[in-house]
BAFI-3210 file (N, C-alpha, C; in Angstrom, 3 decimals, decimal comma, padded with zeros to 6 digits):
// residues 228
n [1|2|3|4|5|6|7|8|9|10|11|12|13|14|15|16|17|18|19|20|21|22|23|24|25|26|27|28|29|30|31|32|33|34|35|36|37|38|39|40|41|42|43|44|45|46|47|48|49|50|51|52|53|54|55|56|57|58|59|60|61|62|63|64|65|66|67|68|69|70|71|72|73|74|75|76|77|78|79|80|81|82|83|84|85|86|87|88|89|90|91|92|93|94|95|96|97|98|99|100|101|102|103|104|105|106|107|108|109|110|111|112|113|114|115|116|117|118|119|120|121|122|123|124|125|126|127|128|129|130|131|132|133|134|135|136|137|138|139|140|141|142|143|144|145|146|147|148|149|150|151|152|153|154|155|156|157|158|159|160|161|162|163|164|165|166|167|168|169|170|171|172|173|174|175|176|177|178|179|180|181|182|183|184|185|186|187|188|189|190|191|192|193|194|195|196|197|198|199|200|201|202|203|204|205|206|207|208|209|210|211|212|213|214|215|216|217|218|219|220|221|222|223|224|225|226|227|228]
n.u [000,850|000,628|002,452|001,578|002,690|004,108|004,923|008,180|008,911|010,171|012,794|011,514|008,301|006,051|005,932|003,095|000,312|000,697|-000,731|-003,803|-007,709|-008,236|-005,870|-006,337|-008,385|-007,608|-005,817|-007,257|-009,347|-007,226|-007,202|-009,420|-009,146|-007,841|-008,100|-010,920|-014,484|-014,508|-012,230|-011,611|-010,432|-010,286|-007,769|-006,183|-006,378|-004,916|-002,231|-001,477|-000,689|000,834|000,276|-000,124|-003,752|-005,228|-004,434|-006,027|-008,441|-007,816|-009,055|-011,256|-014,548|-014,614|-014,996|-017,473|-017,221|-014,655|-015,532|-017,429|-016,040|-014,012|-015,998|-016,349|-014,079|-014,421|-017,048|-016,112|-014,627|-016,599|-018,322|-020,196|-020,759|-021,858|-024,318|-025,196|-025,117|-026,311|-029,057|-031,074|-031,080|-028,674|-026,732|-027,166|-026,768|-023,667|-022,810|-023,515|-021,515|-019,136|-019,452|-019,842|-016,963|-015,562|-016,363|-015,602|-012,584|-012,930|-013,597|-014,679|-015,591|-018,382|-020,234|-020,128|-020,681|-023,155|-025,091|-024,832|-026,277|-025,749|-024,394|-022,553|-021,161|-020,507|-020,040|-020,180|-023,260|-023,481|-023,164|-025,680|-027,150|-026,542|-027,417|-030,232|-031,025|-030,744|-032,610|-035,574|-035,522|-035,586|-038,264|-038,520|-041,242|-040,633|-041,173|-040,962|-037,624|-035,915|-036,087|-036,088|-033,081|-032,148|-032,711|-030,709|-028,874|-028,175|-027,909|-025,681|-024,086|-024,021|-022,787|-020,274|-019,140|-019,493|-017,405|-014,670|-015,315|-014,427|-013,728|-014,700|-016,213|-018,971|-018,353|-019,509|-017,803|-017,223|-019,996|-021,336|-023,148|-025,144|-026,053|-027,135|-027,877|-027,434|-024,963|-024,429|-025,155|-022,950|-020,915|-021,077|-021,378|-018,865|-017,836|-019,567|-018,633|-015,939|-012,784|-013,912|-014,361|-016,260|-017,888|-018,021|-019,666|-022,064|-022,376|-023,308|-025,170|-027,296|-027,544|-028,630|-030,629|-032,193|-032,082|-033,325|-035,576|-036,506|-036,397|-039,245|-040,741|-040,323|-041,881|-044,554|-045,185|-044,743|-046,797|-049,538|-049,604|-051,426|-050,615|-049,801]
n.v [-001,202|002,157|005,018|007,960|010,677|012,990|015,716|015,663|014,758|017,081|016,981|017,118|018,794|019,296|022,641|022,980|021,486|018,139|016,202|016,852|017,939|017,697|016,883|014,164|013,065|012,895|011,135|008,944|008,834|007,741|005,356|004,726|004,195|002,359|-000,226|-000,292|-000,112|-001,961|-002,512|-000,605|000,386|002,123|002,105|000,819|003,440|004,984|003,547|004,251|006,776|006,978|006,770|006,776|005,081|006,506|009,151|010,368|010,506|012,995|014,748|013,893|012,472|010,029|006,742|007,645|010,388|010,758|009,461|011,652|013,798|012,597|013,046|015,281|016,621|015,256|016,143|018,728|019,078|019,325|021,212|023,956|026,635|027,594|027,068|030,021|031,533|030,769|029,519|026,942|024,464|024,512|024,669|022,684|020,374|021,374|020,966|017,705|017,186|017,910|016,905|013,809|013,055|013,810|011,599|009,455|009,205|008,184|005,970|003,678|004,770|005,736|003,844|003,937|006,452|007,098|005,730|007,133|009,007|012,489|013,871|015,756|016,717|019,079|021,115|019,679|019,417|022,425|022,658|021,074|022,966|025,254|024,515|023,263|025,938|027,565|026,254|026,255|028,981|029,060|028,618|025,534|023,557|023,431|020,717|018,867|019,430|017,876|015,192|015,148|016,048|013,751|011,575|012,633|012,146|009,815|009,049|010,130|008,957|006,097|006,464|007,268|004,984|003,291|005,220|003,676|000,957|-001,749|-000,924|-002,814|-004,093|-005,270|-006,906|-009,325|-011,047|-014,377|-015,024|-014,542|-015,260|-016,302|-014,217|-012,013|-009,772|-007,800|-008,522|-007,142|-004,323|-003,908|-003,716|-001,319|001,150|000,949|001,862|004,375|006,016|006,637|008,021|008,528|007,417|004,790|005,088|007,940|008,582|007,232|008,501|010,827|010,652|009,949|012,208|013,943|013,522|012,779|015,595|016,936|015,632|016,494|019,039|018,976|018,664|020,004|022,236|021,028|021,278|023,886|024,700|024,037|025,052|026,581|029,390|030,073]
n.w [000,000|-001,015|000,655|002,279|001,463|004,076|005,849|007,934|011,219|013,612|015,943|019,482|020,400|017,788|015,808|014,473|013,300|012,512|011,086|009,419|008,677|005,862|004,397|005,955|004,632|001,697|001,770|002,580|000,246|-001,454|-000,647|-001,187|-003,582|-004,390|-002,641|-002,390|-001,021|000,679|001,411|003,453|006,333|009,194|010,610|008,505|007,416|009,099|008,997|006,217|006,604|008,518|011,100|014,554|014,820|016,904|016,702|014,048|015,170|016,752|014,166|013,310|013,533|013,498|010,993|009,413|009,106|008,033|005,460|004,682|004,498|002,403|000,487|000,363|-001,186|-003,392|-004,458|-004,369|-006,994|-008,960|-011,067|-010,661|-011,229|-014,072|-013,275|-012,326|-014,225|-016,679|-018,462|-016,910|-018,205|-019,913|-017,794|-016,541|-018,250|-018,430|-015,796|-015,196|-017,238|-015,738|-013,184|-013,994|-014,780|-012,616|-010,655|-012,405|-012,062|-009,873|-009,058|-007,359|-004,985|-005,673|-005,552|-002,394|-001,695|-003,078|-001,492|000,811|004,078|003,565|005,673|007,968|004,999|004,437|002,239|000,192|000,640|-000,022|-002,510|-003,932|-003,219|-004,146|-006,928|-006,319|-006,059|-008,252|-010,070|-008,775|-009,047|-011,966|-012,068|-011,800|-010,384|-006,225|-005,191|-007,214|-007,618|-006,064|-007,113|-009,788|-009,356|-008,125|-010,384|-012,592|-011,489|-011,051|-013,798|-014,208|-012,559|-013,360|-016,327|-015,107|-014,672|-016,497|-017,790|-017,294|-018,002|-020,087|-023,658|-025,405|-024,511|-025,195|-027,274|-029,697|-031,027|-032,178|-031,503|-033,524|-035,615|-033,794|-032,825|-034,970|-035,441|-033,141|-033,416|-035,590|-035,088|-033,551|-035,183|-036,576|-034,631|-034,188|-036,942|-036,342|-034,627|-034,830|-033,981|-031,308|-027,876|-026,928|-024,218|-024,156|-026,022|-025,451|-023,341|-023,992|-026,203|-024,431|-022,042|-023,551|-024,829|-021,796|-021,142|-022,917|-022,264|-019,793|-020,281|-021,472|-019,784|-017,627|-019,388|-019,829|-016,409|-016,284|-018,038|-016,257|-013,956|-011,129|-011,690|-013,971]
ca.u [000,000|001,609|001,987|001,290|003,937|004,055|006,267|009,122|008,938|011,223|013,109|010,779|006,883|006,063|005,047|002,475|-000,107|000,828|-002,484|-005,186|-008,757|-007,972|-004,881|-006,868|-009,301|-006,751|-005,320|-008,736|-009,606|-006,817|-007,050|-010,582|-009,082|-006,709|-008,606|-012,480|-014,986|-014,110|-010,762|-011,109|-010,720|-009,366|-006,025|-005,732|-006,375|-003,445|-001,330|-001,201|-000,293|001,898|000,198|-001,364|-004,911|-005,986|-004,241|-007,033|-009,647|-008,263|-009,136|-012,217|-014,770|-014,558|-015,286|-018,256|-016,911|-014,039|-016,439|-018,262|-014,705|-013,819|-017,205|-016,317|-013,101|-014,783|-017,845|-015,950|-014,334|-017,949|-018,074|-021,622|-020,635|-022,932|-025,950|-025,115|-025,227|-026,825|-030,377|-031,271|-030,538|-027,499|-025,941|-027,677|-025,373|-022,330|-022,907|-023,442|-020,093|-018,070|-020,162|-019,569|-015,141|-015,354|-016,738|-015,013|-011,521|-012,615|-014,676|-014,369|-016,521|-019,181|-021,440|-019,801|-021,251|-024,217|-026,039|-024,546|-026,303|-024,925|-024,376|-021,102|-020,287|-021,276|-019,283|-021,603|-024,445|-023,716|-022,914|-026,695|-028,263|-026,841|-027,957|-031,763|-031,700|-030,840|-033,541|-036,233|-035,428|-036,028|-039,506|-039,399|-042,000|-040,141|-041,103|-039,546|-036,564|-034,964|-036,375|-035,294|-031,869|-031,556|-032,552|-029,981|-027,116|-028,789|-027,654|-024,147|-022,752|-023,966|-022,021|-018,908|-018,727|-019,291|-016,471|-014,139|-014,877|-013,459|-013,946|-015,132|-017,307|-019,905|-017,723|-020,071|-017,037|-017,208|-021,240|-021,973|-024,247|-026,415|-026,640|-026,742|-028,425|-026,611|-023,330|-024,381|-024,994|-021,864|-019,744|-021,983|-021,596|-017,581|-017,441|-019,865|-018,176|-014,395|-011,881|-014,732|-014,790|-017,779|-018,530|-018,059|-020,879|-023,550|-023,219|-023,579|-026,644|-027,972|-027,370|-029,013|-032,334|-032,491|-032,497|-034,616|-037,195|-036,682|-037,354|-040,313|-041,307|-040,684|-042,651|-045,813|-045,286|-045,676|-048,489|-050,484|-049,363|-052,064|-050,332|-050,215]
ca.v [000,000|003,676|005,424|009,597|012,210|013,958|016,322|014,834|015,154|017,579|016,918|018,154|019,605|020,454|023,686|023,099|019,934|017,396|015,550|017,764|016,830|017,815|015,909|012,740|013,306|012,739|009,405|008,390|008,842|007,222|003,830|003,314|003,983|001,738|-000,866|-000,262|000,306|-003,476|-002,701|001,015|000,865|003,476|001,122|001,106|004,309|005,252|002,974|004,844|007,891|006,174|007,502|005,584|005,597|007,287|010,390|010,641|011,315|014,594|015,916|013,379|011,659|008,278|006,414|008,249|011,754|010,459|009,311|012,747|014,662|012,003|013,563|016,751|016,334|014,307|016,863|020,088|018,941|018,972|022,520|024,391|027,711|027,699|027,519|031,393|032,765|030,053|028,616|025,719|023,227|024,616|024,710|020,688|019,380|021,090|020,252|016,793|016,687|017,813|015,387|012,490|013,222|013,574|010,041|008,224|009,712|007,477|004,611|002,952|005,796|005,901|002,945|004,034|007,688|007,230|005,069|007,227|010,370|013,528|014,538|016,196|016,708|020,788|021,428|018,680|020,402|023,994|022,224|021,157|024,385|026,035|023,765|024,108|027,751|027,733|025,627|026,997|030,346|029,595|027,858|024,626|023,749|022,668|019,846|018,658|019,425|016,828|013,776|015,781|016,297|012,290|011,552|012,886|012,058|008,203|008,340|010,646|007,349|005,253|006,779|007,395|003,595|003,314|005,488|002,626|-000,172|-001,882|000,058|-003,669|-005,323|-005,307|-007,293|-010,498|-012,040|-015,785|-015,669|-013,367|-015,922|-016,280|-013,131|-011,029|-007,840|-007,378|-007,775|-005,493|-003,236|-003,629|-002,928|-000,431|001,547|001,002|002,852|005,481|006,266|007,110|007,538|008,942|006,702|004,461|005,481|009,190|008,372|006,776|009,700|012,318|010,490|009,779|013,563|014,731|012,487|013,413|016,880|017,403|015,132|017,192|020,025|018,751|017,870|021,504|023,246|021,236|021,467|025,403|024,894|022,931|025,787|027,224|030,737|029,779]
ca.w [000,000|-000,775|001,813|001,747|001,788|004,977|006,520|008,515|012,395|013,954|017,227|019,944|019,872|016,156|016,012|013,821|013,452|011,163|010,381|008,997|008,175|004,875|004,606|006,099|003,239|000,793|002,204|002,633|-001,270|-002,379|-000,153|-001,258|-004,931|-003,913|-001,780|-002,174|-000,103|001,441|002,084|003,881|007,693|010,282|011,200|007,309|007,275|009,839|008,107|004,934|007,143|008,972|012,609|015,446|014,767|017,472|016,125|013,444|015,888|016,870|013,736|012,322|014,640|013,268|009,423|008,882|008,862|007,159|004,404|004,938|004,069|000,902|-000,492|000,355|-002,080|-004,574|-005,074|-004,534|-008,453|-009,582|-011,616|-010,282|-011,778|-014,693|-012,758|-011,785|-015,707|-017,614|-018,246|-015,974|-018,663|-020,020|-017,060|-016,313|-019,021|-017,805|-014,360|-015,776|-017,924|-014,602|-012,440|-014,572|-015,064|-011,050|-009,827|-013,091|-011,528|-008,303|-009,132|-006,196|-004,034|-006,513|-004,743|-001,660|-001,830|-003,553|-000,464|002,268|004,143|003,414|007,089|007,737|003,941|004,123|001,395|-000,943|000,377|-001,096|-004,487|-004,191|-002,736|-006,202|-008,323|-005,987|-006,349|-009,963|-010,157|-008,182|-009,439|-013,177|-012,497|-011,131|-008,656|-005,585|-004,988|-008,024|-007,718|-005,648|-007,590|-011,031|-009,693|-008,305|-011,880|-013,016|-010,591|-011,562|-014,906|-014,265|-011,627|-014,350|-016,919|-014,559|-014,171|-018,246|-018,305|-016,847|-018,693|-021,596|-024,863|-026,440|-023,387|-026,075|-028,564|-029,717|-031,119|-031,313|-031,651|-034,368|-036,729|-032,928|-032,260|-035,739|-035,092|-031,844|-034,029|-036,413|-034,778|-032,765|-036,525|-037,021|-033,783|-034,220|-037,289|-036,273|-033,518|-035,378|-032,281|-029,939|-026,638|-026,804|-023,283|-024,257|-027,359|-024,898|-022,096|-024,635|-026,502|-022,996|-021,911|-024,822|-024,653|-020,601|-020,720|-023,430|-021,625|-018,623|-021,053|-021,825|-018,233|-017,276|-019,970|-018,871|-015,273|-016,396|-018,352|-015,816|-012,687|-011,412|-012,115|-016,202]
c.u [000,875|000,902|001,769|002,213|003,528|004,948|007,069|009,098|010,253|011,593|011,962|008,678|006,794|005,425|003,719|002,054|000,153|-000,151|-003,399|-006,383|-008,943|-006,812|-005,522|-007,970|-008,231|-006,085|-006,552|-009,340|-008,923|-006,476|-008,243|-010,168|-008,360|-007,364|-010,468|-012,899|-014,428|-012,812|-010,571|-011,819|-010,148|-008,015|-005,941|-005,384|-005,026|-002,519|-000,314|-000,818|000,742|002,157|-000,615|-002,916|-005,770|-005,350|-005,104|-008,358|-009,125|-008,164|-010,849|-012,986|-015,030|-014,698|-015,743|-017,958|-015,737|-014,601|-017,370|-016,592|-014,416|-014,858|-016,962|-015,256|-013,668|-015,603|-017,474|-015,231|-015,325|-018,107|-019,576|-021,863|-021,801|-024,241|-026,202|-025,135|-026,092|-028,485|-030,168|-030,576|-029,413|-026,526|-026,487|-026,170|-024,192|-021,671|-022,619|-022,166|-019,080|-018,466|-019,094|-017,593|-015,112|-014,876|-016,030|-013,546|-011,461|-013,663|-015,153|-015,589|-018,197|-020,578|-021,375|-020,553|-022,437|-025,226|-025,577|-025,247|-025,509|-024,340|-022,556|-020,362|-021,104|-020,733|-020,355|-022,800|-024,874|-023,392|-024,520|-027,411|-027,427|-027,451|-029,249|-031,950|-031,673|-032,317|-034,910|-036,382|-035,750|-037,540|-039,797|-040,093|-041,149|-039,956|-040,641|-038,464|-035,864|-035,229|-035,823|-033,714|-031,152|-031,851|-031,466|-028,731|-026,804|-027,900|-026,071|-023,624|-022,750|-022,902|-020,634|-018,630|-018,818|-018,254|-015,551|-013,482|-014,607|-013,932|-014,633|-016,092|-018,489|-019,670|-018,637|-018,753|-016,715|-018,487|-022,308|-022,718|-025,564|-026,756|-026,562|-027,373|-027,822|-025,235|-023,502|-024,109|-023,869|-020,933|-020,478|-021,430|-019,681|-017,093|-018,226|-019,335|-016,557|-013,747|-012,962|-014,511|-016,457|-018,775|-019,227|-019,534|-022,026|-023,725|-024,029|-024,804|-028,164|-028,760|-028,506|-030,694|-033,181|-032,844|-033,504|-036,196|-037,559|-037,117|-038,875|-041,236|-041,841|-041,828|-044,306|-045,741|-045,777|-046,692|-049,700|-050,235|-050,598|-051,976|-050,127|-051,148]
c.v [001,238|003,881|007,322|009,702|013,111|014,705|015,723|015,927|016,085|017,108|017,749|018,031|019,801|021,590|023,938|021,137|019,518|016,937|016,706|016,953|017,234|016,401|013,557|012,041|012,765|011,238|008,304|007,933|007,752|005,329|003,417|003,398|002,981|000,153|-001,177|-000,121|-000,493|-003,111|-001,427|001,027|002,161|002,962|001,107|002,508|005,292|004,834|003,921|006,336|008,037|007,578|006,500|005,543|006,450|009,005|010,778|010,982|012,348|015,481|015,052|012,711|010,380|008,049|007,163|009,710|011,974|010,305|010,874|013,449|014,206|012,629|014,527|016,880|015,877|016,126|018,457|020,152|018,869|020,606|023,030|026,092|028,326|027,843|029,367|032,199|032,118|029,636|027,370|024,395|023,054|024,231|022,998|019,976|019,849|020,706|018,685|016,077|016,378|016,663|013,763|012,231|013,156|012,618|009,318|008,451|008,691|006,508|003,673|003,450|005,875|005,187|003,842|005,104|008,030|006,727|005,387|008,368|011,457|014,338|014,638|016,655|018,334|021,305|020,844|019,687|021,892|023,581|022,212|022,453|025,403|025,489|023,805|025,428|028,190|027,396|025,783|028,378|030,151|029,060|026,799|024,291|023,077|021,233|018,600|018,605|018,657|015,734|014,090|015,321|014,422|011,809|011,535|012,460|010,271|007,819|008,705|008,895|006,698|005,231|006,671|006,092|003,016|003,618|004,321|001,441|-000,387|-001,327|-001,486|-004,441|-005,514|-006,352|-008,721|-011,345|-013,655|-016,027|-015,021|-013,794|-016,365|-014,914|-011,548|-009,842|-007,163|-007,180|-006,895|-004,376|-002,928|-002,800|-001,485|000,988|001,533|002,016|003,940|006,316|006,678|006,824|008,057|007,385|006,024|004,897|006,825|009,120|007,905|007,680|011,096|012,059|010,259|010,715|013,844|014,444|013,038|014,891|017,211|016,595|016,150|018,856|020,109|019,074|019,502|022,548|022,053|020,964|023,208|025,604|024,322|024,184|026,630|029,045|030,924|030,584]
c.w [000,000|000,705|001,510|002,316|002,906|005,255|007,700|009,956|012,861|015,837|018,133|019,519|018,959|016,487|015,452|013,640|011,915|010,474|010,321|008,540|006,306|003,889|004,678|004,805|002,079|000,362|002,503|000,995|-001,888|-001,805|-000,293|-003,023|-005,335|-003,485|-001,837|-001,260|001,239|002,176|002,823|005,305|008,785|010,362|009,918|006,942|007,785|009,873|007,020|005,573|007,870|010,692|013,071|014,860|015,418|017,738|015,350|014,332|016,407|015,691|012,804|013,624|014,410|011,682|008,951|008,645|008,367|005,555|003,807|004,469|002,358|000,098|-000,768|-000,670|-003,195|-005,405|-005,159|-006,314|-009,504|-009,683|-011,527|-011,033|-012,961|-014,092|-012,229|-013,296|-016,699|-017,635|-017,503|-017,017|-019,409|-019,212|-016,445|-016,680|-018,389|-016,566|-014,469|-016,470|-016,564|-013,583|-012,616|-014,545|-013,256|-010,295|-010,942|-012,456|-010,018|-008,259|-007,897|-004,671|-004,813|-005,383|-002,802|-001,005|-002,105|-002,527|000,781|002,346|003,946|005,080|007,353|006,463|003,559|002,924|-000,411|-000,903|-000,283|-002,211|-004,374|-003,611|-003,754|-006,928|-008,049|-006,416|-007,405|-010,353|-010,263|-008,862|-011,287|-013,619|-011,893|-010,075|-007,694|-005,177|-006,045|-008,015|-007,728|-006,649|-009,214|-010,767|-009,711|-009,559|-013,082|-012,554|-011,297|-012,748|-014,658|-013,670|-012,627|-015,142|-016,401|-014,534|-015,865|-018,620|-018,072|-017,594|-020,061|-022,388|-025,224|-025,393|-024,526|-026,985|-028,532|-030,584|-031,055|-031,728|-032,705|-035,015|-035,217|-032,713|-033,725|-035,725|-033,855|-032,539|-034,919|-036,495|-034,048|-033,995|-036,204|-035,988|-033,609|-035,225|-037,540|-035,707|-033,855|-034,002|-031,432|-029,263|-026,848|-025,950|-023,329|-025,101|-026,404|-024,015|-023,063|-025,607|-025,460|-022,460|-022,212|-024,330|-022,601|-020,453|-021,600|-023,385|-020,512|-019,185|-021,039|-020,763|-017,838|-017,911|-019,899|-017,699|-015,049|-016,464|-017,692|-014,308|-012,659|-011,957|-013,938|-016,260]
res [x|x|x|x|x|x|x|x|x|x|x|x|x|x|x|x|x|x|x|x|x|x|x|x|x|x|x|x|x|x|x|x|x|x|x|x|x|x|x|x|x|x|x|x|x|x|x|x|x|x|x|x|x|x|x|x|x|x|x|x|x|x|x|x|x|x|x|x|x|x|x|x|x|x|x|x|x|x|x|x|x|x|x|x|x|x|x|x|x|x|x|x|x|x|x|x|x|x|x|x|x|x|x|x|x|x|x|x|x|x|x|x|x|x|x|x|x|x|x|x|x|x|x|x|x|x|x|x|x|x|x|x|x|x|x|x|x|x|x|x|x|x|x|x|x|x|x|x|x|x|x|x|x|x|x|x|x|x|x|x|x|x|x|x|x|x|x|x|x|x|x|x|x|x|x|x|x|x|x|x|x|x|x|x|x|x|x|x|x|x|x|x|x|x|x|x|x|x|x|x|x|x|x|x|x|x|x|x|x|x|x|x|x|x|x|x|x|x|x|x|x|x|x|x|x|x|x|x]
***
């Protein structure tokens, strides 16, 4: 297992703390990128830091706010900016592009993240309370929102875990006279696709098809308000 780069103890008191919860965040990320969810305990954790373990609790209060920090790292690389100049669904997709490059960068957190509360990860939460107030603010009824945005997050993990795998998992190779419309379309879909990424080709027809349902969605959720 690497271990992280720290600064080297000096004779004495340091004047300054070595472990940060920043820091722990970091070594945390890269032992479940490292290890998976399966393999990511605290004594692993203070391993790869190469401190007792019970140095990490004076700056984390156990796994879970460890896990609650790794998010905070993950989703602060998730680009929210657009929602402050753009239309709601402009700024969807690019939210969406950065999203998706985020979680494929750490595959490993993906499941990990996706079925944990957000509690402790304040940092996550103002990514989503832009992307609400964008939201909110160009129309949608609230109570929408949330089930819109998981919608969307639904297909991004998807994709991020698309990004990953083999460029040919598809390949019928071997069974192409059982299965000929499946290989067909596999040629087919090889040289539509020139050098684009296959993965890249299904998020961005995916994308495409999502938002302009959610288009849709929006302009009669207008026309059906009682203020229409």
């Amino acid at each position: 297992m690497a271990e992280i780069d720290r600064p080297a103890r000096r004779a004495g008191r340091p004047r300054t703390t070595v472990l940060t919860r920043d820091l722990i965040a970091h070594a945390a990320l890269g032992l479940l990128d490292e290890s998976g969810a399966e393999g990511f305990t605290m004594a692993r954790l203070a391993q790869a830091l190469r401190v007792r373990p019970s140095a990490l609790y004076n700056h984390v209060d156990g796994k879970e706010d460890v896990i609650a920090a790794v998010r905070e790292l993950v989703s602060d690389r998730i680009d929210v900016s657009a929602f402050a100049s753009q239309p709601w669904d402009a700024a969807m997709i690019a939210w969406a592009h950065s999203y998706r490059v985020a979680f494929a960068a750490h595959p490993p957190t993906i499941a990990l993240l996706a079925t944990l509360p957000l509690t402790g990860a304040l940092r996550t939460m103002h990514m989503y309370d832009t992307v609400v107030t964008a939201m909110v603010r160009a129309g949608w009824p609230e109570p929408e929102v949330l089930p819109t945005i998981v919608a969307v997050e639904s297909f991004i993990l998807g994709s991020a875990l698309d990004a990953i795998a083999p460029a040919d998992m598809f390949d019928p190779s071997g069974a192409e006279e059982e299965v000929p419309a499946f290989a067909a379309a596999y040629r087919a879909r090889g040289v539509g696709l020139g050098a684009t990424p296959p993965a890249d080709a299904a998020f961005e027809v995916g994308l495409t098809a999502l938002v302009e349902g959610l288009r849709a969605r929006y302009a009669l959720l207008a026309r059906s308000s009682p203020s229409a």
